[in-house]
C-alpha positions as CSV (number, residue, x, y, z in Angstrom):
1,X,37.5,15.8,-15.4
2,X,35.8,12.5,-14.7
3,X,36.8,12.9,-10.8
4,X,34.8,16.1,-11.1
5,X,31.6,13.9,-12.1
6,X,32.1,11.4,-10.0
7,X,32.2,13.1,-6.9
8,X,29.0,15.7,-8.1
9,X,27.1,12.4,-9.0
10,X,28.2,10.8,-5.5
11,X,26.9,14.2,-4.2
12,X,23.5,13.9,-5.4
13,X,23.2,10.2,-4.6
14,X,23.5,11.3,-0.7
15,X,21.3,14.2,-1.4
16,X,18.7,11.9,-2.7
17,X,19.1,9.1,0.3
18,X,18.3,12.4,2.4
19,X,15.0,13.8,0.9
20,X,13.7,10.2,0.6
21,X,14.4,9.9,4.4
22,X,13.1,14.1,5.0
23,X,9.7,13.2,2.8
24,X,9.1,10.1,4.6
25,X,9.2,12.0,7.6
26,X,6.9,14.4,7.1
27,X,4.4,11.6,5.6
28,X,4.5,10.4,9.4
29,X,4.4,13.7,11.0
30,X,0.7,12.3,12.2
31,X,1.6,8.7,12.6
32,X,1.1,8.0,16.6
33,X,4.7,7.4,18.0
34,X,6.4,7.8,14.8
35,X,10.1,8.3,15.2
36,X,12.1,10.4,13.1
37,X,14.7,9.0,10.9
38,X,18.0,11.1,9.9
39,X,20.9,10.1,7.1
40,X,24.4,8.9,8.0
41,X,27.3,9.6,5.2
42,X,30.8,9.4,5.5
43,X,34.1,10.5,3.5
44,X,35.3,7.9,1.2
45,X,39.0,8.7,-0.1
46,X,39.8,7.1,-3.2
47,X,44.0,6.9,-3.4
48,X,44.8,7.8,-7.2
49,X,48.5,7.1,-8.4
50,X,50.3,10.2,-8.2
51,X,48.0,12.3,-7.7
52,X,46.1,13.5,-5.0
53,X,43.4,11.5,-3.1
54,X,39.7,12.1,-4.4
55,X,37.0,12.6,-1.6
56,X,33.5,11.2,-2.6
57,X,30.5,11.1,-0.5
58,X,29.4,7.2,0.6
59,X,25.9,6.5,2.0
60,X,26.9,4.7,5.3
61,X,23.0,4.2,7.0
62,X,20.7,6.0,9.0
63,X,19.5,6.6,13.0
64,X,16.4,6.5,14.6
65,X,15.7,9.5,17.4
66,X,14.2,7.6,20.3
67,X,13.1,10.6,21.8
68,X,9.5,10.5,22.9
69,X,7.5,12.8,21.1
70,X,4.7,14.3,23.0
71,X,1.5,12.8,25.0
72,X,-1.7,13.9,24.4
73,X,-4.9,12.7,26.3
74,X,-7.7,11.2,24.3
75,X,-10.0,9.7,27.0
76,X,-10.2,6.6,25.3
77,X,-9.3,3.4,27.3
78,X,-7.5,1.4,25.1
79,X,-5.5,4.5,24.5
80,X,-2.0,3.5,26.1
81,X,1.6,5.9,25.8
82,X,4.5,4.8,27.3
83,X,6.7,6.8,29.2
84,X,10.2,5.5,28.6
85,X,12.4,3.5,27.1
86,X,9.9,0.0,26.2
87,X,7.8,-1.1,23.4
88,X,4.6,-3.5,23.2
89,X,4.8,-7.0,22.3
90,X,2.2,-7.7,19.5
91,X,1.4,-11.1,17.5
92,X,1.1,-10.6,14.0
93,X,0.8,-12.9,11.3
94,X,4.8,-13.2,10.9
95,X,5.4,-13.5,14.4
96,X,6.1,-12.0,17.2
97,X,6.7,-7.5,16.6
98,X,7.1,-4.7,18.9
99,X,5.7,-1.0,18.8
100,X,5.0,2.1,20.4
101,X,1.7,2.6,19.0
102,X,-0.4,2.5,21.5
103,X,-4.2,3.1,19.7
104,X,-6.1,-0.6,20.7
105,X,-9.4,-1.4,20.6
106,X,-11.4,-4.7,21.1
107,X,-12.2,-7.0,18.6
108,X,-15.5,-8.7,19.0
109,X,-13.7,-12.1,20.6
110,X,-12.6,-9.5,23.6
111,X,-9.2,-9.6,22.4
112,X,-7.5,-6.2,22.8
113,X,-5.9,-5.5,19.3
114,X,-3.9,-3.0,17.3
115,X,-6.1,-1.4,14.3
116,X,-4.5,-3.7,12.3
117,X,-6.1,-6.6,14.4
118,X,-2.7,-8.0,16.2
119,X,-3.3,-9.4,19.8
120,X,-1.6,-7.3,22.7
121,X,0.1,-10.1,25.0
122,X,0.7,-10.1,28.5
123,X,4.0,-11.1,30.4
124,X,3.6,-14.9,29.7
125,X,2.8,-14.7,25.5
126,X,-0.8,-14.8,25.6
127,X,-3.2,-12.8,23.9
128,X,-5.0,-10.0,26.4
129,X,-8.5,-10.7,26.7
130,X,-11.7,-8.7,28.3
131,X,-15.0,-9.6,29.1
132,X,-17.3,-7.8,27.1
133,X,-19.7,-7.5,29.3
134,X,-17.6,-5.4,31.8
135,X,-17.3,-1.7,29.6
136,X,-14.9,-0.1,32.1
137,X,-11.2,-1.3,31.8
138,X,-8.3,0.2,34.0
139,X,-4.8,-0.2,32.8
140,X,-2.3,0.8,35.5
141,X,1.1,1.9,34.9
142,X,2.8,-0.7,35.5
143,X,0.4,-2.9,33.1
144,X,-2.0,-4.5,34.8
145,X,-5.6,-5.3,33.1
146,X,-8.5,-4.8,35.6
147,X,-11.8,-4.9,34.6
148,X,-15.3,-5.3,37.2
149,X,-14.0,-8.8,38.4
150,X,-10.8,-7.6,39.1
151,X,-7.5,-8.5,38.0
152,X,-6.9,-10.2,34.6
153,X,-3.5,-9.4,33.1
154,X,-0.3,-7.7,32.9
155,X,0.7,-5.9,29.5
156,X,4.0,-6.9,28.5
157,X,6.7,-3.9,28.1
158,X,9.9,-4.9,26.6
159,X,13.4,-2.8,25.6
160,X,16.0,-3.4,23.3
161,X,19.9,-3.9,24.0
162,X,20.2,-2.2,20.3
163,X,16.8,-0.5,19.5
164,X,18.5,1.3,16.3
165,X,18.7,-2.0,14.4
166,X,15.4,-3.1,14.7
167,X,13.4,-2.9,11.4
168,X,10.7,-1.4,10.5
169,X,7.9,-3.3,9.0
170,X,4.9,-0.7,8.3
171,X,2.1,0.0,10.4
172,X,4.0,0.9,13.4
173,X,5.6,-2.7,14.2
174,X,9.4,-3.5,14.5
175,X,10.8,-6.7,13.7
176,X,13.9,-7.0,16.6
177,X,15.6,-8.9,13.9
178,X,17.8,-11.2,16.4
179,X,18.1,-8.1,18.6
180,X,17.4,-9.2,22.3
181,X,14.6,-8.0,24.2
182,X,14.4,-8.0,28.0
183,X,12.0,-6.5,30.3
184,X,11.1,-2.8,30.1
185,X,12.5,-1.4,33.8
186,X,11.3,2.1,34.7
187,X,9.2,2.5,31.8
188,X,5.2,2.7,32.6
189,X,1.8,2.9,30.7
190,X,0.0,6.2,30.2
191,X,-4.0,5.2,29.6
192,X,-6.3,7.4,27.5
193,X,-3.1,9.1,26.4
194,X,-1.3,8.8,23.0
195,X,2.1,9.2,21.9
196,X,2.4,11.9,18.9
197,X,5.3,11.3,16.2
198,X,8.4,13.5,17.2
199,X,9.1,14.5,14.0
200,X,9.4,18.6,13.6
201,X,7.8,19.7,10.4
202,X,9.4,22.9,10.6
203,X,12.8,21.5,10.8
204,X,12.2,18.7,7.9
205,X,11.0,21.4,5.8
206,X,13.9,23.6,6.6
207,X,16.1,20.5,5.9
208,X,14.3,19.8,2.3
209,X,14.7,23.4,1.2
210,X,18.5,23.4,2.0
211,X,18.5,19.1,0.1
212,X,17.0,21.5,-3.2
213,X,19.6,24.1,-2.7
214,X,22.3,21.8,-2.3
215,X,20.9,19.3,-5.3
216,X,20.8,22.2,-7.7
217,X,24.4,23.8,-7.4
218,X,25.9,20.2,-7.8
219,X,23.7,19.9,-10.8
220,X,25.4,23.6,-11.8
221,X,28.3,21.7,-11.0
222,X,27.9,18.9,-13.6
223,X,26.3,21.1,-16.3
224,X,29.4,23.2,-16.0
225,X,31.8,20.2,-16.1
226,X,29.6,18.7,-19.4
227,X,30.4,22.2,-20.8
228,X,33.8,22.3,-20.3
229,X,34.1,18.7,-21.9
230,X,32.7,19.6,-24.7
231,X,34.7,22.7,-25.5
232,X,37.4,20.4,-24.9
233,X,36.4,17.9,-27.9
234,X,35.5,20.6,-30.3
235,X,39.0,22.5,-29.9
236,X,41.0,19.4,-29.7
237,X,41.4,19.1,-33.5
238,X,42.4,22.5,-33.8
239,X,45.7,21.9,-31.6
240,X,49.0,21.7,-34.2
């Protein structure tokens, strides 16, 4: 009877590791290059002595889709989408992070920052700067800063040998967490366009109607087991 508990209670574990990961998805539907995130489980047999073995369900992670979601034009300069595989090097105040996010503006130092004030930096490290008093700034798609004068500096686009292990660290950014980085090849720099989250309401709400389904018959599950276990202690001193 206990096996029966166990593996309904390992049941509703996974369920609940799903809709956490299914509502924080739709929290980001909005969130500019947002990418989805979807459970991993896995079988775990437990061997019992002569018995048969007793399949429970083990939380074994979760994947990131990489797939772009789609572009939208804006008509804002410091609106930048990548196409491909890369990410933007920003400095924040723990270091060095990477994102997709692509919304900048300038801060009043000329400095062309995230919303959350982090630097962009070029190819070399260093914090992107613009005169202020040149309003018209081209970004080409390979990166390169131009404003009147000309030429200033090149936007650093980096990938990831592993980009499912970086961590997230709110606000858009990604910590590469010993992951190594190298130059972004092929990928290129959409201006006055943004990158929309790729997450499908339609299919996360699908998904969190079957997670209530699914929740509620192993809860019918463990109601029936409780039942049973009582019956079972309320006949047993009845038996000669």
């Amino acid at each position: 009877m206990e096996n029966t508990v166990f593996i309904g209670l390992s049941q509703q574990m996974a369920l609940k590791r799903r809709l956490d990961i299914t509502a924080n998805n739709l929290a980001n539907v909005n969130t500019t290059a947002f990418k989805s995130e979807h459970p991993l489980f896995e079988e775990y047999l437990m061997n019992q002595p002569e018995s048969q073995s007793v399949s429970f369900v083990q939380d074994y992670g979760s994947y990131r889709d990489l797939r772009e979601g789609e572009m939208t034009r804006t008509g804002r300069p410091l609106d930048l989408a990548i196409s491909g595989e890369g990410y933007f090097t920003v400095e924040a105040d723990e270091g060095t992070r990477y994102t997709r996010n692509g919304s900048f503006r300038l801060d009043p130092d000329g400095r062309i920052v995230t919303i959350n004030h982090e630097p962009l930096l070029d190819e070399t490290g260093r914090e992107i700067m613009v005169d202020l008093q040149f309003q018209e700034v081209s970004i080409a798609p390979d990166g390169t800063v131009t404003t009147g004068p000309g030429q200033t500096q090149k936007i650093e686009l980096v990938r990831f040998d592993n980009p499912q292990i970086l961590r997230q660290v709110g606000n858009g950014l990604y910590d590469p967490d010993r992951n190594t980085s190298t130059t972004a090849v092929g990928a290129t720099i959409m201006q006055r366009t943004l990158e929309k989250s790729n997450v499908q309401p339609i299919l996360e709400m699908t998904s969190m109607i079957d997670i209530m389904r699914a929740y509620q018959s192993a809860q019918q599950l463990l109601d029936a087991e409780h039942e049973l276990q009582i019956k079972s202690i309320e006949q047993m001193p009845n038996v000669q």
